[in-house]
C-alpha positions in Angstrom: 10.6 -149.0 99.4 12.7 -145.9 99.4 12.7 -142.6 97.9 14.8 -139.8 96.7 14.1 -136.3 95.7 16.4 -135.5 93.3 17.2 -131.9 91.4 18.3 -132.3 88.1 21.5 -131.0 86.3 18.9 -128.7 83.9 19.4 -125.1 84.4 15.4 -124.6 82.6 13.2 -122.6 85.1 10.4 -125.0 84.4 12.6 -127.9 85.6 13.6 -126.3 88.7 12.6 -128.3 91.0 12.3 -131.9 92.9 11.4 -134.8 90.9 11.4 -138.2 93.2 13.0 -141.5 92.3 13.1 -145.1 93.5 15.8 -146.1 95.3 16.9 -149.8 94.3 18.1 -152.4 96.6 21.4 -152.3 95.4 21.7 -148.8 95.7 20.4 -148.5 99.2 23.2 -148.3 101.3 24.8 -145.8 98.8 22.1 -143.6 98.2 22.0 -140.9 100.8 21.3 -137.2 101.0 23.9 -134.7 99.1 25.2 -137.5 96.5 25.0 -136.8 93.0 22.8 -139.8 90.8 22.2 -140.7 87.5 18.6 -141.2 86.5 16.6 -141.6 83.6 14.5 -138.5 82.5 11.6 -137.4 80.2 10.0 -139.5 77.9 12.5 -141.0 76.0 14.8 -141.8 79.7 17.7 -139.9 78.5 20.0 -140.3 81.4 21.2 -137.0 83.4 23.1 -136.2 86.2 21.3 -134.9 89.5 21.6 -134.0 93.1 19.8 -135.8 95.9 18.0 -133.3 98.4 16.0 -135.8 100.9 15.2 -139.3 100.8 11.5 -140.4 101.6 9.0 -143.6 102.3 6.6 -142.1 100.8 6.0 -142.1 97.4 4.4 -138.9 95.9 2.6 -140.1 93.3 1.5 -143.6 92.0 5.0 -146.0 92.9 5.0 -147.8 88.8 5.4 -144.4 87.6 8.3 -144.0 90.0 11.3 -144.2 87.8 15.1 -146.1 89.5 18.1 -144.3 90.1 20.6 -146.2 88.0 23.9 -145.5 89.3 25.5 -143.1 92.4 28.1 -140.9 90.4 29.7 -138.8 93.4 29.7 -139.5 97.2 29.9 -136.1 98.5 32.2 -135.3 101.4 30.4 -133.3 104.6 32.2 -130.1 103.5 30.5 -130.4 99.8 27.2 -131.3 101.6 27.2 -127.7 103.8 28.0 -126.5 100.2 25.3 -128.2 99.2 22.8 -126.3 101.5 24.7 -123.1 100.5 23.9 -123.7 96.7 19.4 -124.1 98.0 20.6 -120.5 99.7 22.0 -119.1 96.6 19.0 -120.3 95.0 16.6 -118.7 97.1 18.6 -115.4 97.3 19.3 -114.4 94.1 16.4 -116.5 92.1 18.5 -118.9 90.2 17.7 -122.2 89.2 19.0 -124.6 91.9 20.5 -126.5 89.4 23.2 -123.8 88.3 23.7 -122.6 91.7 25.2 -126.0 92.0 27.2 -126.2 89.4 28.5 -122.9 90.9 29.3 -124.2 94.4 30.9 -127.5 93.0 32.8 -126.5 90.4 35.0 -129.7 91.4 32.2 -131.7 89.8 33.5 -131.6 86.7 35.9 -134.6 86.5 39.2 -134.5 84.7 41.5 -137.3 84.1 44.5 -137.3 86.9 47.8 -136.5 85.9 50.0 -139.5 86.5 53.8 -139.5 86.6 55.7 -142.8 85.6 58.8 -143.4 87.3 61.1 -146.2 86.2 62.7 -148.4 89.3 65.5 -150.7 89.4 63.9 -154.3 89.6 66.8 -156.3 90.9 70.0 -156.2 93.0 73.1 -153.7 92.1 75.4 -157.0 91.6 72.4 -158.9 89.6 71.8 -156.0 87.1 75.9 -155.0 87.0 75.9 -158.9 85.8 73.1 -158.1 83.4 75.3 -155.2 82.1 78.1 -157.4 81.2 76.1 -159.1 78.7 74.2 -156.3 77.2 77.6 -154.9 77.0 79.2 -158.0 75.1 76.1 -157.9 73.0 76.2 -154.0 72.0 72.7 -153.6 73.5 73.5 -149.7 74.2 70.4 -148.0 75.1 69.5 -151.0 77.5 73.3 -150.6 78.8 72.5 -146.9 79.2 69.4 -147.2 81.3 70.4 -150.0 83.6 73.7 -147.7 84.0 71.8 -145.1 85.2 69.7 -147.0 87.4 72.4 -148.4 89.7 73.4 -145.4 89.6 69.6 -143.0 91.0 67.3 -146.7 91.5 64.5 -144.4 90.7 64.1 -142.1 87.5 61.1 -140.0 85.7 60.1 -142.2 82.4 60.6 -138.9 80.8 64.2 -138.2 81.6 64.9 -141.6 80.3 63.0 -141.3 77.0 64.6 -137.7 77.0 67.6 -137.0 78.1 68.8 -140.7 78.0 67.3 -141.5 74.5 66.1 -144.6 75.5 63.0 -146.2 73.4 59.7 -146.9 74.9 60.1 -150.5 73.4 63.1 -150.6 75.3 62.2 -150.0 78.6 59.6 -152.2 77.9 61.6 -155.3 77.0 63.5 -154.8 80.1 60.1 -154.6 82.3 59.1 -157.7 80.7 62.5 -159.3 81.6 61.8 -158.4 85.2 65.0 -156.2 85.2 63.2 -152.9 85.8 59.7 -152.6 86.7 57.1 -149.0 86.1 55.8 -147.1 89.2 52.8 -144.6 88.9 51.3 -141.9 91.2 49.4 -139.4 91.0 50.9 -135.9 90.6 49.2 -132.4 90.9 49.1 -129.7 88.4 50.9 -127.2 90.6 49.9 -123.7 89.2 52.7 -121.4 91.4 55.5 -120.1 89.5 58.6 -120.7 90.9 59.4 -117.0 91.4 56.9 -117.1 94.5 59.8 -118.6 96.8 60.7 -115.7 98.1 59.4 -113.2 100.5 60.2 -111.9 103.9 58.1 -111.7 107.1 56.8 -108.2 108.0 57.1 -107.2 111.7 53.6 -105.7 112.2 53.1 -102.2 113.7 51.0 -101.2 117.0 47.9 -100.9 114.7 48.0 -104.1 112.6 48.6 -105.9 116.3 45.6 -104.2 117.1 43.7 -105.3 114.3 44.5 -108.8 114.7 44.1 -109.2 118.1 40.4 -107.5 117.9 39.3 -109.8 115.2 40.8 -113.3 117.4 38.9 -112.0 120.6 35.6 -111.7 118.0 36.4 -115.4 116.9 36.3 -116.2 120.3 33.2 -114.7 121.3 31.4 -115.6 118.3 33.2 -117.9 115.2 31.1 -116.9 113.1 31.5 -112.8 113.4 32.1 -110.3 110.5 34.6 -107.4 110.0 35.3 -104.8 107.9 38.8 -103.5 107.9 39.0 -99.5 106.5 42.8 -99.1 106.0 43.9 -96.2 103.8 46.4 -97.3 101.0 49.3 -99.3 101.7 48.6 -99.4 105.5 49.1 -103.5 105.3 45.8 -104.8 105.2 47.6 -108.1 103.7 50.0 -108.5 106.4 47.0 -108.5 109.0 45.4 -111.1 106.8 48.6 -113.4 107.0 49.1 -112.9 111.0 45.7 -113.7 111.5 45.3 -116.7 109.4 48.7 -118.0 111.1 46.8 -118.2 114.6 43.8 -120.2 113.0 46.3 -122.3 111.1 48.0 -123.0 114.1 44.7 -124.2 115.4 44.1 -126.9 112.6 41.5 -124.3 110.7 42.0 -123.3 106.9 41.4 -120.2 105.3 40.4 -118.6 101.9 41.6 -115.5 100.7 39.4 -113.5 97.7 40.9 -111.1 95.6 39.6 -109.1 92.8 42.1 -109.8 89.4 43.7 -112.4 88.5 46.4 -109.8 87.8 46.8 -109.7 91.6 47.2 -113.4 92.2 51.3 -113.3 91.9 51.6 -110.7 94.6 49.3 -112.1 96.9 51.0 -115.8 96.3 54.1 -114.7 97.4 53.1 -113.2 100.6 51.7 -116.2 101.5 53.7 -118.9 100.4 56.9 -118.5 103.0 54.9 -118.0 105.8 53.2 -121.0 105.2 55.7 -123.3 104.4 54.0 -124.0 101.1 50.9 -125.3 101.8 49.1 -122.8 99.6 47.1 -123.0 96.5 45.4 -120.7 94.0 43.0 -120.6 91.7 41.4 -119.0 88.8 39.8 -118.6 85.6 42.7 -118.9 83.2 43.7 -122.7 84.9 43.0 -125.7 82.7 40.3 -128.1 84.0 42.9 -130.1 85.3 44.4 -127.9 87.3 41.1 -126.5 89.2 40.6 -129.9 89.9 44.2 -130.7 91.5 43.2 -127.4 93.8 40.1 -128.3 95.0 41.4 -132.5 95.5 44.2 -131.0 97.9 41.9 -128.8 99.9 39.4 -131.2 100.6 42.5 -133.9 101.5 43.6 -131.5 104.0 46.9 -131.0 101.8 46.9 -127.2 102.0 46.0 -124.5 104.2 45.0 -121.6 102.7 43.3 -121.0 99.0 44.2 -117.7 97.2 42.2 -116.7 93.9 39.0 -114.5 92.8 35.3 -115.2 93.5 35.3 -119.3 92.3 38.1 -120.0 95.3 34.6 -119.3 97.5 33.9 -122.5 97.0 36.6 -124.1 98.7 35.7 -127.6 99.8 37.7 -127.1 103.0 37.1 -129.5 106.0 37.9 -127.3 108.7 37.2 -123.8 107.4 38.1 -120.9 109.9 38.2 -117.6 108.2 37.3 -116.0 103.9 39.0 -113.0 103.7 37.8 -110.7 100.7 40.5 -108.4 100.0 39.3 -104.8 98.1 35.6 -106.0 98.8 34.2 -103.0 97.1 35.2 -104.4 93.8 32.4 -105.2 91.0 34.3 -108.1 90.1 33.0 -110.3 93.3 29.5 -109.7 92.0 28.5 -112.9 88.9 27.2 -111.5 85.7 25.8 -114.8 84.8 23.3 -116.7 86.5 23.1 -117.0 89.7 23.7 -113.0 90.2 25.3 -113.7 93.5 28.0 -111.3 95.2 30.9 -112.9 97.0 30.5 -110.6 100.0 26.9 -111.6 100.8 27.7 -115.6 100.3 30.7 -115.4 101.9 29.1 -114.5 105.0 26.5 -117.1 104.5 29.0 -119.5 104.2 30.6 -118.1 107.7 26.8 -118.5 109.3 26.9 -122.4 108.0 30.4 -123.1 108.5 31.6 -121.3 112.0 33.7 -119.7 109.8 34.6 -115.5 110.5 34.7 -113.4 107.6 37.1 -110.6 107.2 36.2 -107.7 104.4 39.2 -104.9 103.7 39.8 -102.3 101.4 41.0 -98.3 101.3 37.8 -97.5 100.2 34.8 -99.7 101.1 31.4 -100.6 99.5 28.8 -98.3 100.8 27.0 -101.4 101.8 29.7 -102.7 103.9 30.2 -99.0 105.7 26.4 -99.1 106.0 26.6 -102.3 107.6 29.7 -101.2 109.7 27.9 -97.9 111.3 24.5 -99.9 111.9 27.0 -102.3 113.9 26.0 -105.6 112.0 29.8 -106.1 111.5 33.1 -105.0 113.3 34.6 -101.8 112.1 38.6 -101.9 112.5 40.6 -99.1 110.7 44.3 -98.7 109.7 44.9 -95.0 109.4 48.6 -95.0 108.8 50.5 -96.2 106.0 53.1 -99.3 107.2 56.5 -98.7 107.8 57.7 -94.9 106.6 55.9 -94.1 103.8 53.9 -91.1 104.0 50.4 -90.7 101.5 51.2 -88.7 98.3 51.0 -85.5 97.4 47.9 -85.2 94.9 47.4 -82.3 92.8 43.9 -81.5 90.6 44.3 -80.9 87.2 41.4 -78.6 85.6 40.9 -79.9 82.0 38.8 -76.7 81.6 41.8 -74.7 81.8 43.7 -76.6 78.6 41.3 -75.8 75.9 42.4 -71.7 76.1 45.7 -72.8 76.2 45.3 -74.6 72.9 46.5 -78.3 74.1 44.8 -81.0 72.5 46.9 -83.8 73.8 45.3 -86.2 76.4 48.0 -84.8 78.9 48.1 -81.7 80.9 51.0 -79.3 80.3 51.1 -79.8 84.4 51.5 -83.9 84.0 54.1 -83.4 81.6 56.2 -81.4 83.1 55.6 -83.6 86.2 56.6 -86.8 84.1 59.8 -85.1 83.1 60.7 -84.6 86.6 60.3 -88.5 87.3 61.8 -89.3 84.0 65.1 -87.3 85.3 65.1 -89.3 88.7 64.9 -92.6 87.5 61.7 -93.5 88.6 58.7 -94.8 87.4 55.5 -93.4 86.3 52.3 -94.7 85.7 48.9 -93.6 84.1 45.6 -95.0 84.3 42.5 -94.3 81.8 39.1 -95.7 83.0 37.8 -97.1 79.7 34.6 -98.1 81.4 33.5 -93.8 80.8 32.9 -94.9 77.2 29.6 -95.6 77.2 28.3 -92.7 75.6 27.8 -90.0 77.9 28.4 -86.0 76.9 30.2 -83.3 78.4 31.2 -80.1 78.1 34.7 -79.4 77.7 34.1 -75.5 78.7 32.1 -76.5 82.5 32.2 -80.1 82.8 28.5 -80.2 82.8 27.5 -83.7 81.9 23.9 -84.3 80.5 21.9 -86.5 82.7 18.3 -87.7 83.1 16.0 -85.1 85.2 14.0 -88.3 87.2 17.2 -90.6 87.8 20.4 -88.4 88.2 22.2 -90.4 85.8 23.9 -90.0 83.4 22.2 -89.5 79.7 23.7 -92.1 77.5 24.3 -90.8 73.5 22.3 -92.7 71.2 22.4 -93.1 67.0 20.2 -90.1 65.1 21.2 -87.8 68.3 18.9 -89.4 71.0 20.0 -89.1 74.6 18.9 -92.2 76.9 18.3 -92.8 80.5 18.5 -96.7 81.1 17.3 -96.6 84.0 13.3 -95.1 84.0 13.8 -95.0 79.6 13.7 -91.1 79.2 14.8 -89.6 76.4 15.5 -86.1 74.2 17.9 -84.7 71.2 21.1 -83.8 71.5 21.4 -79.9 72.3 23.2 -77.9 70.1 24.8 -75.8 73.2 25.6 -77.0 76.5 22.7 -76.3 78.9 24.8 -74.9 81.9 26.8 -73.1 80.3 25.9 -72.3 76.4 29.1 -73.5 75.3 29.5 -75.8 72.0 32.1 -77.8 73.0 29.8 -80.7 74.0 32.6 -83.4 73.6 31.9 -87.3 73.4 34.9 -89.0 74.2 36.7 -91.6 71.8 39.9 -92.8 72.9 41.7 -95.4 74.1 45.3 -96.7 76.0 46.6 -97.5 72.7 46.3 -93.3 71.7 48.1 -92.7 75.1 51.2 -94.6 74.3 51.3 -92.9 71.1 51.0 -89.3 72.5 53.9 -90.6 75.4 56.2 -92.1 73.2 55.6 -88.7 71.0 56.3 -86.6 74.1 59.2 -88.5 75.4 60.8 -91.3 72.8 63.2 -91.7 75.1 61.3 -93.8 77.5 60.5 -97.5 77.9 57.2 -97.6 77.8 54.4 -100.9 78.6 50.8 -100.9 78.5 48.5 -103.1 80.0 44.8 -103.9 79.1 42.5 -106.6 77.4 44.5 -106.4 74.5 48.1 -106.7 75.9 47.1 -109.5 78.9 46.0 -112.1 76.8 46.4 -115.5 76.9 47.4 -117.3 80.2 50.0 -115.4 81.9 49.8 -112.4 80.0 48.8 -109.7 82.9 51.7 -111.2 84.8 54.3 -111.0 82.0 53.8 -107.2 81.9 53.3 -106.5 85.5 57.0 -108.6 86.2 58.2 -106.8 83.5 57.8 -102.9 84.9 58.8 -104.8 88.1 62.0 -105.9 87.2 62.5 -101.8 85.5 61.9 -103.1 82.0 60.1 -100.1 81.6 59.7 -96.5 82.9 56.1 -96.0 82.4 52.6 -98.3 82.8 49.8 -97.2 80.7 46.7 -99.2 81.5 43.2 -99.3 82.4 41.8 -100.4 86.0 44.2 -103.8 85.8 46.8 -101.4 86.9 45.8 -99.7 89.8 44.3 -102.7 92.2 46.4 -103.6 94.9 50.3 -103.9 93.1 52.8 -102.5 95.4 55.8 -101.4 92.9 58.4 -99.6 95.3 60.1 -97.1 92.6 56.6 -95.8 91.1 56.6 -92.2 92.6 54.0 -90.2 90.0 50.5 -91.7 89.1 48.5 -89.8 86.2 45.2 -90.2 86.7 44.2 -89.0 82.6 40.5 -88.7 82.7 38.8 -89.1 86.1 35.0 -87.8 86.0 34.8 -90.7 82.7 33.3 -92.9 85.1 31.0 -90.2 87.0 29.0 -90.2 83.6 28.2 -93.7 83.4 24.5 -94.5 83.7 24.6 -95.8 87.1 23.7 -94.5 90.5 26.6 -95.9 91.8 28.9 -93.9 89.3 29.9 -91.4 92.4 30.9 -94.7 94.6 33.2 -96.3 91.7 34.6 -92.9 90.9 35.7 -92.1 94.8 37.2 -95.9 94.7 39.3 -95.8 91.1 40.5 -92.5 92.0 41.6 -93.3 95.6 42.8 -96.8 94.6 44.6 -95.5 91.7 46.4 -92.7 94.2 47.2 -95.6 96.4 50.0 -97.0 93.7 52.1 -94.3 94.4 54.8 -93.3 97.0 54.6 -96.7 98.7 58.8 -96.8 99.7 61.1 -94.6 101.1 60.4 -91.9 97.9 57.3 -89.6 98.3 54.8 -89.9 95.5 52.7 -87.8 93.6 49.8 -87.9 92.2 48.2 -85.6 89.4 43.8 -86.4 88.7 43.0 -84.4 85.6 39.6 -83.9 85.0 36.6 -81.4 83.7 34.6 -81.7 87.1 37.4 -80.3 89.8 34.4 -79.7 92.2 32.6 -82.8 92.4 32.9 -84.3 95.7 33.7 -87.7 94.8 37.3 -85.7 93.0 37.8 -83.8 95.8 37.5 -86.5 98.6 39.8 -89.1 96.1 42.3 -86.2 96.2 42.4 -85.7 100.4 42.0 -89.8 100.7 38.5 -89.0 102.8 36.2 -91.8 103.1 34.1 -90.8 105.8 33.5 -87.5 104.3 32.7 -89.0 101.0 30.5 -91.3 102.4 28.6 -88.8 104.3 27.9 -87.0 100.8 27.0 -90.6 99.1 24.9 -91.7 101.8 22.5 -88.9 101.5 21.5 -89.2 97.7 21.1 -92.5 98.3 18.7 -92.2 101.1 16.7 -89.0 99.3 16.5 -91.8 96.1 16.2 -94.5 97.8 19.2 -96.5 96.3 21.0 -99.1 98.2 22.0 -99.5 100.9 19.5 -97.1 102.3 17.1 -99.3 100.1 16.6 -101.8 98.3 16.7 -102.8 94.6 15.4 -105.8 92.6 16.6 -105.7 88.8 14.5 -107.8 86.4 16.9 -108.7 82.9 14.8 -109.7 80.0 15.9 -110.9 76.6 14.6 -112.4 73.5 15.7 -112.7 69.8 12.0 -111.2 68.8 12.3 -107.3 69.9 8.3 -106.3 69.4 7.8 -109.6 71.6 10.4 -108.4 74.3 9.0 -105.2 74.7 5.4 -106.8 74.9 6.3 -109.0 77.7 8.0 -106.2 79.8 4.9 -104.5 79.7 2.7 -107.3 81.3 5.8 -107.9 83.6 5.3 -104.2 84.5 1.7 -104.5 85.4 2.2 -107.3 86.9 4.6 -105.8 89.7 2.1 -102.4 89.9 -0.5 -104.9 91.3 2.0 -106.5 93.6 3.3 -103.8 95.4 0.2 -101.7 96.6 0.7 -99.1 99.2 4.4 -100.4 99.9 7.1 -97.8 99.4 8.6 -99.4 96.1 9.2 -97.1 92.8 8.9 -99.4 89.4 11.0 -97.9 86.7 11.3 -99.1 83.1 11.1 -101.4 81.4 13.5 -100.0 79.2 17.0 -100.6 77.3 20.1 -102.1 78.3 22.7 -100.0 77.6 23.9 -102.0 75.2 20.3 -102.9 73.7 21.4 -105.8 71.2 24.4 -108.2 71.6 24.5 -111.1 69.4 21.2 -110.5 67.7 19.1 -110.6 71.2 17.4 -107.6 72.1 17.7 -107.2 76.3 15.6 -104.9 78.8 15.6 -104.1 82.0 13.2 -103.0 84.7 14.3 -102.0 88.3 11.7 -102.3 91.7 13.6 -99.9 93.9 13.0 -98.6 97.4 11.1 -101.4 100.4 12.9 -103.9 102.4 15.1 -106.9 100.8 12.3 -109.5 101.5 9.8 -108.0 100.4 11.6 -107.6 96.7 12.2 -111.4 96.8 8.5 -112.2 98.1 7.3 -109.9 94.4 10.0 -112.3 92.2 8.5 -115.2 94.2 5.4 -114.7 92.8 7.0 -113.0 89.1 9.1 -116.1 88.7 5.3 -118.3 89.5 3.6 -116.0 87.3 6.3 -116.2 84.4 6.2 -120.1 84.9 2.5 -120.5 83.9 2.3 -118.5 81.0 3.7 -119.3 77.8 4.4 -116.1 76.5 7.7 -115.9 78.2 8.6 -119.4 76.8 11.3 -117.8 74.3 12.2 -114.6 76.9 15.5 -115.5 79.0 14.8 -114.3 82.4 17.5 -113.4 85.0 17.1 -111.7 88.5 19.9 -109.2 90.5 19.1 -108.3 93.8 20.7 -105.6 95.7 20.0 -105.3 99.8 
C-alpha cells in the first residue's frame, strides 16, 4: 500500500499541517507529489480539496483509520510544482499557514469556465448550397437565404455576427445545421485584457549608460543565473528601456520574463512599451480582471503562448516554464508587501523564486528601499546606477516653500502665494501642472504651524498619534500624554491637526483659476475597472490643464507637457507613526519631482512644507540618495530598525477587547522568557493605529533588534505555544517579518 501526505485547503493554524491518506489502486499511477486531491475530512468526511507533499509506504498510524483519496483534481505542471516548494518557503518565512500560502502561489487554481467562440462554417460545396438558395429563394425562406448568402460569400463567420448583424434566428441556424447545410465550430478564445491603444510605441536607441547597464547584468547571468541587481537611476533616466533590451536577449534565448510594477494605474504605460518590441506576446494582469481573465493569463504562460507577464505583486506567480529574469520596477514601494496573510514582500520572494528557478532578478527605482541599498553596499547584490536623465532632459528646478512663512502673511488657502504665481506662469504657456497631496499624513499627528515641530514619542521617535478626549499615542511602545495647550518647541498655539482632502484642492484651484480644465485622481475618482486609466488618458490626451491627486499620480507616468509639480503638503507623511516615515517621505517627494520636466521643456518643482530643514526635504529637493541614506542609515543603526536590524511584528485581534489585551500580556511574557541575554527590545503590546475596524479590537507588539533567524526561531515556538492553549482560540493571529 501507498501513502500520501496531504495539506489541506484550511487556512486554521491548528490544521496546518500534514494529514496522510491512502492511495487507491486506481489512483496510483495518478497520484504523485505536487497534485492537488480530494479527500474526505473530519468526522462527518466532508470532502476538501488538498495538496500532496510526499508519498510514503509507511503508514503513520494504524492503516483502517487511514482514510482514501477519492479523486486527483489537478495534475500540476513542473513549473507549479517549484511553485509548490516556494509556497512551503513562504510558509516558513513569513509564518503563514501553508495552506494560504498556496492559494497565493496558485492563484490559477481557481477554475473558471473557458470562453468559447462559435463560428458558423459552410457545410457543403458553393454550387450545392447556390442550388439550395434557389429553393429557399422560391420558397421566401429569407433569413435562411440571407445566411447561406453570406457564407458562400466568407465560408466562415462568428455566430454572433450572424445572430447580429445578419438577424438570423438561433432556430434558424439550427434547422440548417440539422439539414447538413452548415455545420457549428468551437474553440477556445482568451479573454484578452490589452486595450487596443497599446499598438503603438517606438523603439528607444539606448544611451552609453543604459548599454552599460545591460551588458553588466547579461555578463552576471552568465556567471551566475541566478544573481541579483539593484539598478539606482535618478528619474526619468530609462530604467524601463533597460528592462526591455535586457529581456529581448533572454527572449531571444527561449527564457520568459516577469515584470512587477507597483499600481495598477501604471499597467497602460508599461504595456505599451512592451507590446511592439515583442511582437505581442505579452500579457498582464491584476486585481481589477474578472476570474476569467486571470485565468486566460496564467493558461497562456504556462502553454508557452507569451513571453513576458506585466502586472503588480500576483503576476509573481507566473507559472512560466522557462523563467529567465522578474524585474520589480520602483521596488521601494509598500505596495509589493501583502497586508493579508501570508505577510510576504515581493522583493524577498522574488529572489527566492530566482534561487529555485535559475532565474536573475532585477530591482530599480530613483529612490531605493533602504534594505535594497543595504544589501547593495554589503555586496549581496549588484549595484548599477543611471545618473543621467535619457535623451535631453535635464532634472527640474525645485524650489522649498516655507509654510511658516504664510501664516504672517494672512493666507489660509492650501497654496502658497509662490505656487500660485508659479501656476499662472504654466497656465500662460500651455502647459500642464500637477499637484500631489499625501493623504496617508492623516492619521492624526500635530504640528505647529509657527516651527513645524511635530509631537512625537520620547522612547520611539515617532510620531504621537491624536487620540479622542485629547490623548496623544505612540503605537509603537503604547506611550501616552494630553494634548499641550502650546507647542513645546516653540510656545506657539497654532498646534494644527490637519483635515483636508483632494476634493478641497480642486475647490480652492478652480476658485483661483476658473479658467482651467481641471481632473483629479484618487479612490474616489478611479473606481470601477478602468477608472485610473480613464483619467490618466484623459490629461494625456490635454483634456485637462491640471492633475490633482494623491500618490496614484506621481509613480512612474511619463506625461511630456507636465513642466510644474506642486508638491502641497510634504512633511504629512514625516508624522506618521512609523520609523520608516523619513524613508517614504525622501521617496514621495523625489518620485513626485520625477513627474516633471521629462521632454524638451524644463520643469519645476515647488515642495511646500512646515519642516524646510528636515533632511529627508532637503535631499528630495537636490535628488540625493546617497546623502539621504547616509542620514537614514544611522537612526536606524542607533534604534536598531531594519535593515540594520531586525523586526518581528506580532498582529492580534479579537471581537472581546478585555480578552485581547489579556492575551497580549501572556504573549509578552512569553517572548521576555524567550529572548534572554539576546540583543532584542519587546515593545508593546499596544494599539493599532486604527484600534477597532469592524467591531474587532487589534494590537500589536514589535520584537526588534537580533538577527532574522533568530525572530523566526521565537515565532516558532509563539506560534507552538499559541497552538496548545486555548485561550487564543477566538484571537486571529498574523505575523510580519522584517530582515
Amino acid at each position: 500500500m501507498r501513502y500520501a501526505d496531504v495539506v489541506v485547503d484550511i487556512t486554521a493554524k491548528a490544521l496546518d499541517r500534514e494529514f496522510q491518506y491512502l492511495i487507491p489502486d486506481e489512483l496510483e499511477s495518478e497520484v504523485e507529489e505536487g497534485v492537488i486531491v480530494q479527500a474526505p475530512f473530519g468526522n462527518g468526511n466532508r470532502t476538501i480539496t488538498g495538496y500532496v507533499l510526499s508519498l510514503s509506504d509507511q503508514p503513520k498510524l494504524d492503516p483502517e483509520k487511514i482514510k482514501p483519496i477519492q479523486a486527483v483534481v489537478t495534475r500540476l505542471s513542473d513549473e507549479e510544482k517549484r511553485l509548490t516548494a516556494l509556497a512551503v518557503w513562504i510558509r516558513n518565512r513569513y509564518g503563514s499557514s501553508l495552506a494560504a500560502a498556496m492559494r497565493t502561489v496558485l492563484p490559477a487554481r481557481k477554475k473558471t469556465p473557458a470562453k468559447i467562440s462559435r463560428v458558423v462554417c459552410l457545410a457543403v460545396e458553393k454550387e450545392e448550397a447556390r442550388a439550395r438558395m434557389e429553393d429557399m429563394r422560391r420558397g421566401h425562406q429569407t433569413a435562411r437565404l440571407r445566411l447561406m448568402e453570406a457564407l458562400v460569400e466568407e465560408e466562415r463567420l462568428p455566430y454572433e455576427v450572424c445572430t447580429g448583424k445578419l438577424h438570423v434566428t438561433a432556430a434558424v441556424i439550427r434547422t440548417l445545421t440539422q439539414k447538413g447545410f452548415v455545420r457549428i465550430e468551437r474553440e477556445r478564445v482568451y479573454r484578452n485584457p490589452i486595450p487596443n491603444e497599446a499598438f503603438a510605441h517606438s523603439r528607444v536607441e539606448l544611451n552609453e549608460q543604459q548599454k552599460m547597464a545591460v551588458a553588466r547584468i547579461l555578463e552576471g547571468i552568465g556567471q551566475k543565473p541566478d544573481s541579483c541587481f539593484l539598478i539606482q537611476g535618478v528619474t526619468g533616466s530609462g530604467k524601463t528601456e533597460v528592462y526591455i533590451e535586457l529581456i529581448a536577449h533572454l527572449v531571444a534565448e527561449g527564457k520568459q520574463a516577469i515584470v512587477l510594477i507597483p499600481e495598477i494605474a501604471l499597467t497602460y504605460q508599461t504595456l505599451m512599451r512592451f507590446y511592439h518590441r515583442f511582437n505581442g506576446r505579452v500579457s498582464v494582469i491584476h486585481s481589477k480582471m474578472s476570474a476569467g481573465e486571470k485565468q486566460d493569463q496564467f493558461d497562456r504562460a504556462a502553454q508557452g503562448d507569451i513571453d513576458v507577464m506585466i502586472g503588480p505583486r500576483s503576476a509573481l506567480f507566473t507559472p512560466f516554464p522557462n523563467l529567465g529574469v522578474i524585474v520589480i520596477d520602483e521596488e521601494h514601494e509598500e505596495s509589493y508587501r501583502s497586508e493579508k496573510s501570508p505577510c510576504y514582500h515581493a522583493r524577498e520572494v522574488a529572489r527566492r523564486r530566482g534561487t529555485l528557478e535559475g532565474a536573475c532578478v532585477v530591482l530599480g527605482s530613483a529612490t531605493p528601499s533602504m534594505e535594497a541599498s543595504y544589501a547593495a553596499r554589503c555586496h549581496e547584490i549588484g549595484l548599477i546606477r543611471l545618473d543621467q536623465r535619457a535623451g535631453q532632459a535635464a532634472l527640474p528646478r525645485t524650489q522649498i516653500v516655507d509654510l511658516r512663512d504664510e501664516v504672517p502673511s494672512g493666507n489660509g488657502l492650501i497654496l502658497s502665494d509662490s505656487l500660485q504665481e508659479a501656476m499662472r506662469g504654466a497656465l500662460d504657456r500651455k502647459e500642464q501642472i500637477m499637484l500631489f497631496l499625501n493623504r496617508r499624513g492623516y492619521s492624526g499627528s500635530v504640528l505647529c504651524s509657527s516651527c513645524g515641530h511635530a509631537l512625537r514619542c520620547p522612547h520611539c521617535d515617532v510620531s504621537l498619534t491624536l487620540h479622542r478626549g485629547g490623548r496623544m499615542v505612540c503605537h509603537y511602545c503604547g506611550y501616552e500624554e494630553r494634548m499641550p495647550d502650546l507647542c513645546p518647541e516653540c510656545g506657539s498655539p497654532y498646534l494644527r491637526f490637519f483635515r483636508f482632502g483632494t476634493e478641497q484642492v480642486e475647490q480652492q484651484v478652480r476658485e483661483i483659476f476658473p479658467d482651467a480644465k481641471v481632473l483629479r485622481l484618487d479612490r474616489d475618482t478611479a473606481s470601477g475597472k478602468d477608472g485610473e486609466l480613464k483619467v490618466l488618458s484623459a490629461f494625456a490626451g490635454h483634456e485637462a490643464d491640471i492633475l490633482i491627486g494623491t500618490q496614484m499620480i506621481v509613480k512612474g507616468h511619463d506625461f511630456p507637457d507636465v513642466t510644474l509639480m506642486g508638491i502641497l503638503l510634504a512633511d504629512l507623511s514625516l508624522n506618521l507613526p512609523d520609523y520608516c516615515a523619513g524613508e517614504r517621505t525622501f521617496q514621495l517627494l523625489t518620485q513626485a519631482a520625477g513627474r516633471a520636466g521629462r521632454a524638451d521643456r524644463p520643469g519645476q518643482v515647488l515642495i511646500q512644507t512646515y519642516l524646510p530643514e528636515h533632511y529627508a526635504i532637503r535631499c528630495a529637493a537636490s535628488q540625493d540618495y546617497d546623502a539621504f541614506y547616509e542620514k537614514e542609515i544611522g537612526f536606524r543603526e542607533r534604534a536598531l530598525y531594519p535593515p540594520a536590524g531586525s523586526l518581528l511584528e506580532i498582529h492580534m485581534s479579537c471581537a472581546d477587547q478585555e480578552h485581547l489585551t489579556l492575551a497580549g500580556g501572556y504573549v509578552r511574557k512569553f517572548l521576555l522568557n524567550m529572548i534572554k541575554d539576546e540583543p532584542v527590545q519587546i515593545l508593546g503590546p499596544t494599539d493599532e493605529p486604527v484600534a477597532r475596524i469592524a467591531d474587532v479590537w487589534r494590537q500589536v507588539i514589535y520584537m526588534k533588534g537580533g538577527t532574522g533567524s533568530f525572530l523566526r526561531y521565537v515565532r516558532g515556538w509563539l506560534e507552538k505555544y499559541i497552538e496548545i492553549n486555548d485561550g487564543f482560540s477566538n484571537i486571529e493571529i498574523t505575523y510580519r517579518t522584517t530582515v
